[in-house]
C-alpha positions as CSV (number, residue, x, y, z in Angstrom):
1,X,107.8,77.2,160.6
2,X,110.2,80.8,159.9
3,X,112.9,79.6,158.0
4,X,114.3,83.6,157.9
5,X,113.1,86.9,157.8
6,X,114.5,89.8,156.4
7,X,113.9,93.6,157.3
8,X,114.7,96.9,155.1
9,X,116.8,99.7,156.6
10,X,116.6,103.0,156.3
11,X,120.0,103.7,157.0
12,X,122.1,100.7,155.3
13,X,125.9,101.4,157.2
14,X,124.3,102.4,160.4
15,X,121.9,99.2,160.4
16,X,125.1,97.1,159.4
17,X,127.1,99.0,162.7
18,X,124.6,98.4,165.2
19,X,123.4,94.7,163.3
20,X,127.2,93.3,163.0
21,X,127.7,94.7,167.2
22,X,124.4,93.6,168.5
23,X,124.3,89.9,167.0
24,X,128.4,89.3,167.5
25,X,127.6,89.2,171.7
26,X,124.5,87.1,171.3
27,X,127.0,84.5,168.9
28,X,125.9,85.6,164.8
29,X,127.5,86.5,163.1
30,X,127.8,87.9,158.9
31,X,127.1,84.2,156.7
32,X,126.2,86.2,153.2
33,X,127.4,88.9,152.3
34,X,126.2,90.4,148.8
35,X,126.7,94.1,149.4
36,X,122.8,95.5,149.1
37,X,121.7,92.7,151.4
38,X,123.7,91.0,154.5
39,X,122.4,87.6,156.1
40,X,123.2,87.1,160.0
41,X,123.3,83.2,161.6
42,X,125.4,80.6,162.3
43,X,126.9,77.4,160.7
44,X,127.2,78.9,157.4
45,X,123.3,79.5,157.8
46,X,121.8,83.4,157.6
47,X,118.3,83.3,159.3
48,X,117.9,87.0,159.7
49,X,118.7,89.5,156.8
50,X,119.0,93.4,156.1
51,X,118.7,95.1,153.4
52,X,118.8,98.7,151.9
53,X,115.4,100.3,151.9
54,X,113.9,103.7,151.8
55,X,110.2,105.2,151.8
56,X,107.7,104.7,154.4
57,X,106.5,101.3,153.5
58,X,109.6,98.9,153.2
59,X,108.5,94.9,152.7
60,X,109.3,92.8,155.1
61,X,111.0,89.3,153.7
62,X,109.4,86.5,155.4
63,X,110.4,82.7,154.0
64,X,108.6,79.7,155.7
65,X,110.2,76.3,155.8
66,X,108.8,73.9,153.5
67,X,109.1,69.6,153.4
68,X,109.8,69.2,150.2
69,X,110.0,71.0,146.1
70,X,106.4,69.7,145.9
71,X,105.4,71.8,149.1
72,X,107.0,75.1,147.9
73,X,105.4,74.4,144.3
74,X,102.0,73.6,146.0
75,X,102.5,77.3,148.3
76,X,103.2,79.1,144.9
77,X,100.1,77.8,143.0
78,X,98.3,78.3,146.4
79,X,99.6,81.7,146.3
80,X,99.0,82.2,142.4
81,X,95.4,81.1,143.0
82,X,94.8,83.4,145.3
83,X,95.8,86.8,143.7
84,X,99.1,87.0,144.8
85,X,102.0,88.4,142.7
86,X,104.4,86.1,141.2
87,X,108.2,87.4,142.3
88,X,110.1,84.3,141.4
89,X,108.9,80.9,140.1
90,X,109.6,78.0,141.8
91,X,113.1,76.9,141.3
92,X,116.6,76.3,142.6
93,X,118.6,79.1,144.1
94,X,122.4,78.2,143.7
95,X,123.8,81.4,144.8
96,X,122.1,81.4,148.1
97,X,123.7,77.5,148.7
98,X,123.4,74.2,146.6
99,X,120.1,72.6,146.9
100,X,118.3,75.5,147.9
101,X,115.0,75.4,146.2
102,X,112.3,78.3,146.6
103,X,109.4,80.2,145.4
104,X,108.7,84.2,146.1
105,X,105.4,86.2,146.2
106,X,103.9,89.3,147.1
107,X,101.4,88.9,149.8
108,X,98.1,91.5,149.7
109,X,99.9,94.2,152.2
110,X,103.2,94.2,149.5
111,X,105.7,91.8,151.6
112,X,108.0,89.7,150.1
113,X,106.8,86.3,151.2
114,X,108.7,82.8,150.0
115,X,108.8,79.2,150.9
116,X,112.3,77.4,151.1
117,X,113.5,73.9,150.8
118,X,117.0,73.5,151.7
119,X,117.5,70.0,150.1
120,X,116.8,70.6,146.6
121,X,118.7,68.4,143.9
């Protein structure tokens, strides 16, 4: 069902400290890297992500594991019909990895909430 989640820190180099030293002795380790935003995992795969955040109501980012394209395009027209905010149309995602095709909204409470393929052509 979670395909990753992602958390906003207050304190960016102190979360990356305790993050990298916490997750190296359970066996995670860094998989992305992209400076404002690090992705923790293993096999080349981040499932858990931090990011730089400030202010008393930092998003969470919660992505949930879809089958197929047509199931993330059906969760964003799901999502689109019900009020939510559009953050990213369905589409592929190269720079995350090839074939990785997702869709990003903004549920009712302001979290960043997306569904993921991983197989996308």
């Amino acid at each position: 069902m979670i395909d990753h989640i992602g958390i906003n820190c207050a304190d960016f180099p102190k979360s990356q400290a305790f993050y990298d030293g916490v997750l190296r002795v359970l066996g995670f380790s860094r998989q992305l890297d992209f400076g404002e935003a690090i992705g923790y995992g293993r096999d080349g795969k981040p499932t858990f992500w931090i990011s730089q955040g400030t202010g008393p109501n930092r998003e969470v980012h919660l992505a949930f594991a879809a089958a197929d394209e047509n199931a993330v395009r059906a969760f964003y027209e799901a999502a689109m019909g019900l009020g939510a905010e559009s953050l990213h149309e369905p589409r592929l995602w190269p720079e995350y990895h090839p074939g990785y095709f997702g869709a990003f909204v903004r549920d009712p409470d302001g979290n960043n909430v997306e569904a993921v393929w991983h197989g996308g052509s």
